[in-house]
N, C-alpha and C positions, 0 to 999 in steps of 0.2 A: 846179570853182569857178564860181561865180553869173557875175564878172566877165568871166571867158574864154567862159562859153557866150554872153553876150550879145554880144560882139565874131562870136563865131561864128557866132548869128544874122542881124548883117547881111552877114556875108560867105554865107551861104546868099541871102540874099533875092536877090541876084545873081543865083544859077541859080533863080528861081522856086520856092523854096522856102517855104512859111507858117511863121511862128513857131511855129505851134499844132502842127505836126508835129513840128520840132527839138523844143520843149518836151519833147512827147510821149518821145521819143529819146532825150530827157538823162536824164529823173524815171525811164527805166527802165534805165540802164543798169548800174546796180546788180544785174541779175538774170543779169549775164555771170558775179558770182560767186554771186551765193546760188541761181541758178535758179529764184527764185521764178518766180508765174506772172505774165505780163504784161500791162498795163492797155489803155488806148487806145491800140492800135498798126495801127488798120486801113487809116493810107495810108502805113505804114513803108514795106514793099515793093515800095511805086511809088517809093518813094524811093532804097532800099537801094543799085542799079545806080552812081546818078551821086553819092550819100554815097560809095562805095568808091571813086570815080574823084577823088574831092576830098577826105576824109578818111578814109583806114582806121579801122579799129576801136580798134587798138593806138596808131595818131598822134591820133586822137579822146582816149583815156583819160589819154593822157598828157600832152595840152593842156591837159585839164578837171580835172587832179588838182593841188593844194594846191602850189604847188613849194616846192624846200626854203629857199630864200631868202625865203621870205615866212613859211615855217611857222615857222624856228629862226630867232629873233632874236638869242641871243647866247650863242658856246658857250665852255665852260672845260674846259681839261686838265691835270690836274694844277695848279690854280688858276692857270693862267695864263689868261690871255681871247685864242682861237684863231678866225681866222674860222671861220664854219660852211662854207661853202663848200670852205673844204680837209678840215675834217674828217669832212665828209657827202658824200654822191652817190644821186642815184637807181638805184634798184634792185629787181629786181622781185619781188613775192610775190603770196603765196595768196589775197592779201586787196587784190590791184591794186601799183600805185606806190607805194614808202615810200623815205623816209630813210635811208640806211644809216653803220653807223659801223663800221669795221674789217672788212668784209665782202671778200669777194677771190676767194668760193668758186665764183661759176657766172660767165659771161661771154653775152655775146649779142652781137646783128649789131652793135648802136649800140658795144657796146663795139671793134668791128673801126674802126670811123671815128675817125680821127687827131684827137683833142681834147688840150686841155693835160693831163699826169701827175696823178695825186693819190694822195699818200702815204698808202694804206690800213693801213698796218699800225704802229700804236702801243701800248708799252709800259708798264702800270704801273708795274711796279717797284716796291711796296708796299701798302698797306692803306688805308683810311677816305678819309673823303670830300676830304682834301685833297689827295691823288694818285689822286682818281678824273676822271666825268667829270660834268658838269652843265651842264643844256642849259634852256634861258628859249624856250617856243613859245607861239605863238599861234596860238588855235583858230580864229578867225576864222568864228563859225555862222555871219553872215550871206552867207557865200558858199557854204553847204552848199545842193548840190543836187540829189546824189544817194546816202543814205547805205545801207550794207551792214547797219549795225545804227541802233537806231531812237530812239538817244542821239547826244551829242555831245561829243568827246572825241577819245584817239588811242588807240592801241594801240601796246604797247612789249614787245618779245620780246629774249629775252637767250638766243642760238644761240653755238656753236663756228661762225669765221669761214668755213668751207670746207664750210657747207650750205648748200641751199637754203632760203632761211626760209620753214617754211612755219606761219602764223600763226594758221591754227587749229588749233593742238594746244596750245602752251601761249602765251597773252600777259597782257599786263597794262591795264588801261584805268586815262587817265588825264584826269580832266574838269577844265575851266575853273578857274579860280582855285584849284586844286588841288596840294601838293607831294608826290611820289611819290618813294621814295629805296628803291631796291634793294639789297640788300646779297649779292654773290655768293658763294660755296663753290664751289669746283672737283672736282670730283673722276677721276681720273686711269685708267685703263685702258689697259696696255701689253703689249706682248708680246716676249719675249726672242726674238733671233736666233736661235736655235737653232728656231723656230715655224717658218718658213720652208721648213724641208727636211720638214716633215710634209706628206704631200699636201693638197689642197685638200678632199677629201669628210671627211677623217679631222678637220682643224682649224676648220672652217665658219668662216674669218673670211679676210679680205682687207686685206695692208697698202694705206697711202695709194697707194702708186708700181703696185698691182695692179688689176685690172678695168679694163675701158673705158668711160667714161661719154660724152657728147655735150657738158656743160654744165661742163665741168670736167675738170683733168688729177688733180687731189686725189680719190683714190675716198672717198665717204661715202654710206652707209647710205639717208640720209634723202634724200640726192639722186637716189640710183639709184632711192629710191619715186617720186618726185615726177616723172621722167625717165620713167618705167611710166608712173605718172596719165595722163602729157598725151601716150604714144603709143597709150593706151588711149582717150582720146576721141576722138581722130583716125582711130580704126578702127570706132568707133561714129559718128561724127559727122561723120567726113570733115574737121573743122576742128580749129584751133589755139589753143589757149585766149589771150589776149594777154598775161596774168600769167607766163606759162609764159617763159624762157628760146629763142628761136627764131635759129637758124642754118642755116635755110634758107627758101628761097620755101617756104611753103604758105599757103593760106586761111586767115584768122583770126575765130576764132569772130566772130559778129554775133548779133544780136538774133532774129533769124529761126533764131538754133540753138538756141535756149534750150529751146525744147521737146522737142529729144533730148538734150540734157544732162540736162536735169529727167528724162527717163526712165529712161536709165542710170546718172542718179547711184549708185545703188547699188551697179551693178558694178563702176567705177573708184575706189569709194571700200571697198571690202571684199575688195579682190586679192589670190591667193595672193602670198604673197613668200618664200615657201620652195622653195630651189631642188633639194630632193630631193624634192618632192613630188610623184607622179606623178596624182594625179587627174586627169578628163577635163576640165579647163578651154580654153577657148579661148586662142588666141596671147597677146588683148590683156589677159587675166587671171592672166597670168602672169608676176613680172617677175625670176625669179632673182638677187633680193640677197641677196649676205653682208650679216653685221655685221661691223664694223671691229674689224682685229685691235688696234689702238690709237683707243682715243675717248678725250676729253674730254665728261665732263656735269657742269652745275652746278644747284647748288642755289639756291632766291634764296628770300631773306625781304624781304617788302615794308611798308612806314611809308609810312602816309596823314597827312597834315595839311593843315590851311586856311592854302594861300597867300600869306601877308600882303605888304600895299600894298609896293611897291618903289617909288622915288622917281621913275623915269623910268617905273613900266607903273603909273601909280596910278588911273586912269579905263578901264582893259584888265583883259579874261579874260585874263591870261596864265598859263600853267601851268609850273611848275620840274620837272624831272627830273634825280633825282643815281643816280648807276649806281659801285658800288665793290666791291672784294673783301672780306670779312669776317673771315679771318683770315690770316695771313702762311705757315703750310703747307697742305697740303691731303692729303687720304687717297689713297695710290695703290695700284694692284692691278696685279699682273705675273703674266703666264703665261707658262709655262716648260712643255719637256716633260720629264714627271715619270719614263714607265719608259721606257732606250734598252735598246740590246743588251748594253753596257758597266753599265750598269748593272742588269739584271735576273742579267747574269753574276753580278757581285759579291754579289747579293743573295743568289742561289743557294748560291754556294761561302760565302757567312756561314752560312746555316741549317742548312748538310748541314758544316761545320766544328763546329757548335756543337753539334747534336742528335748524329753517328753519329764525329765525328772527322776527317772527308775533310777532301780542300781540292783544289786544282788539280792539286798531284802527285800527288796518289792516282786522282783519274780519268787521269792522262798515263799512270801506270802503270801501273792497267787495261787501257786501250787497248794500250800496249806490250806486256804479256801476251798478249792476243786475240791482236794481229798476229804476235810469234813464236812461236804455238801453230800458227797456219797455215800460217806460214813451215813449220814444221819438217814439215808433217803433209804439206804438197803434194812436200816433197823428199825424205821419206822412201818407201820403195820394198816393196811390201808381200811378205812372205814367203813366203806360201801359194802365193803367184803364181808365183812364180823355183822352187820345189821341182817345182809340178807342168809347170811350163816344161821341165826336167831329164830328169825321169822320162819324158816325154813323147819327147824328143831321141832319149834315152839306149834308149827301145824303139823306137821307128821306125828309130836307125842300130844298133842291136844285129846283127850277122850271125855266126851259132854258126859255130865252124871245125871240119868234120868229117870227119874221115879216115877211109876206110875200110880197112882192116888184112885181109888176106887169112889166115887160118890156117894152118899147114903140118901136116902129122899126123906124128904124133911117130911114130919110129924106133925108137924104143927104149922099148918097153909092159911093163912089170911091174909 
């Protein structure tokens, strides 16, 4: 914002610093996400040393960003009129600091510091716009002073609460005096308990309560990419992008890293994320995510219209936002394991019942067969054997009894 950097101006002038440097500082700091390349920065680095000692890069972006009490002037849920304040919170994405509504999915340091509760987690409970939500901002160009794209407007992404948003892949813009009404479709992806006991290579997916992430206890897909990205810069770059979710000391990128970001943009943003995949990539191009064995994805259709004057914003750009569900069910998809042991059995003893006649007792019977075949064949005792056993005996102890008989000669010859 215009107004913050100018307060920051004179608290620079303090340490000797020229307007014309911050200037310079602020118009580029845009290039921390798009890495373009960077304009007049040639007394940055005499400055960079005592800027880190009085504003980090991260407590810099998040001084100079739109806060949400100045962006959202008046929120409604469920047609009630709700402060903004409770039902937004800063939080961080791809695209720097936004607004967040029902988000809960990543945490950082700032979230570790003891601040008032805020109830993230709210329920439709039905359909159209009079149980959705709708939100009255103000764009406020004249405090645009460093923009990522080269319009003026916001950008509104509609994620499952337990990712990290990451906002270029899909959002919506929405300019000045503009009404934008989203209409959401859900659509449902689950996995029956019985997924579970399948091993992990066999089911490629991960329930919420599985894998370990840094930025969350919730495993999602999107976030274990986004958790890769930013420890993939950090191996190329040495530094910590400020968007990124950080729970721990390290370096955070600065202006002076833009030109190794700008180098390896390419490899952090085209990384394997397949975790069978053995090709020769390096550590930081590698990030082994499942998909979720249970997601949520929605569909959105969006209605443009012009505005019109409201009674209190009638001399204001201000922009309306309505965000609702579009119909009252939604399509769901369940996986299930389709062949077990139980049931390939059964499948088996159907076709060999149906084709030849079998069934369970005819292979029991089988087998019983086999078994008392062997039975009998191991206890029976072979004949040939025991005969010439006998014979054998029968002439080794055989001893002839032989008498010899002396003759007498007869006495009486005629």
């Amino acid at each position: 914002m215009k107004q913050t950097a100018d307060l920051l101006v004179d608290f620079m002038k303090s340490y000797n610093i020229k307007e014309s440097v911050f200037d310079d500082i602020t118009s580029n700091l845009s290039s921390l996400i798009t890495t373009d390349e960077l304009g007049n920065m040639t007394e940055y680095g005499q400055v960079y040393e005592l800027l880190q000692n009085i504003y980090s890069t991260d407590r810099m972006m998040s001084k100079l960003t739109q806060p949400c009490s100045r962006m959202l002037k008046e929120c409604y849920w469920k047609s009630n009129e709700i402060s903004c304040n409770i039902l937004f919170r800063k939080i961080k994405t791809t695209q720097g600091f936004c607004c967040g509504f029902n988000h809960y999915g990543t945490f950082d340091i700032s979230d570790l510091v003891a601040r008032e509760p805020v109830n993230n987690s709210y329920f439709s409970g039905g359909t159209g716009p009079a149980l959705g939500l709708k939100v009255i901002m103000d764009l406020e160009e004249d405090q645009y002073k460093s923009s990522i794209k080269p319009v003026y407007g916001f950008n509104v992404a509609v994620q499952p609460p337990t990712d990290f948003p990451e906002m270029n892949l899909l959002s919506y813009s929405l300019e000045a005096s503009e009404d934008l009404t989203l209409s959401v479709t859900p659509k449902l992806f689950v996995s029956a308990k019985s997924i579970r006991s399948v091993p992990l290579k066999r089911r490629q997916c991960l329930f919420p309560d599985e894998g370990t992430l840094e930025w969350t206890n919730v495993y999602s897909y999107k976030t274990c990419t986004s958790e890769c990205k930013a420890r993939a810069i950090y191996q190329y770059c040495k530094c910590w992008p400020y968007y990124y979710p950080l729970l721990k000391s390290l370096r955070i990128c600065s202006l002076l890293d833009v030109k190794c970001l700008g180098l390896h943009k390419y490899n952090y943003s085209t990384m394997n994320d397949d975790p069978e995949d053995d090709d020769e990539l390096s550590t930081a191009d590698k990030c082994n995510c499942y998909p979720q064995c249970n997601e949520i994805q929605y569909t959105l259709h969006s209605d443009r219209a012009k505005a019109t004057p409201m009674q209190d914003y009638f001399n204001t750009n201000y922009s309306i936002l309505n965000v609702h569900y579009d119909t009252v069910g939604c399509h769901k998809t369940e996986k299930d394991v389709y062949n077990t042991w139980d049931r390939a059995l059964s499948s088996v003893g159907g076709i060999v019942g149906f084709c030849i006649g079998g069934s369970i007792i005819t292979v029991i019977e089988i087998v019983f067969f086999f078994c008392q075949s062997i039975f009998y064949t191991l206890r029976k005792k072979p004949k040939v054997t025991q005969i010439n056993t006998i014979n054998q005996d029968l002439y080794t102890n055989f001893k002839p009894n032989i008498q010899k008989t002396m003759m007498k000669p007869l006495k009486n010859f005629t």
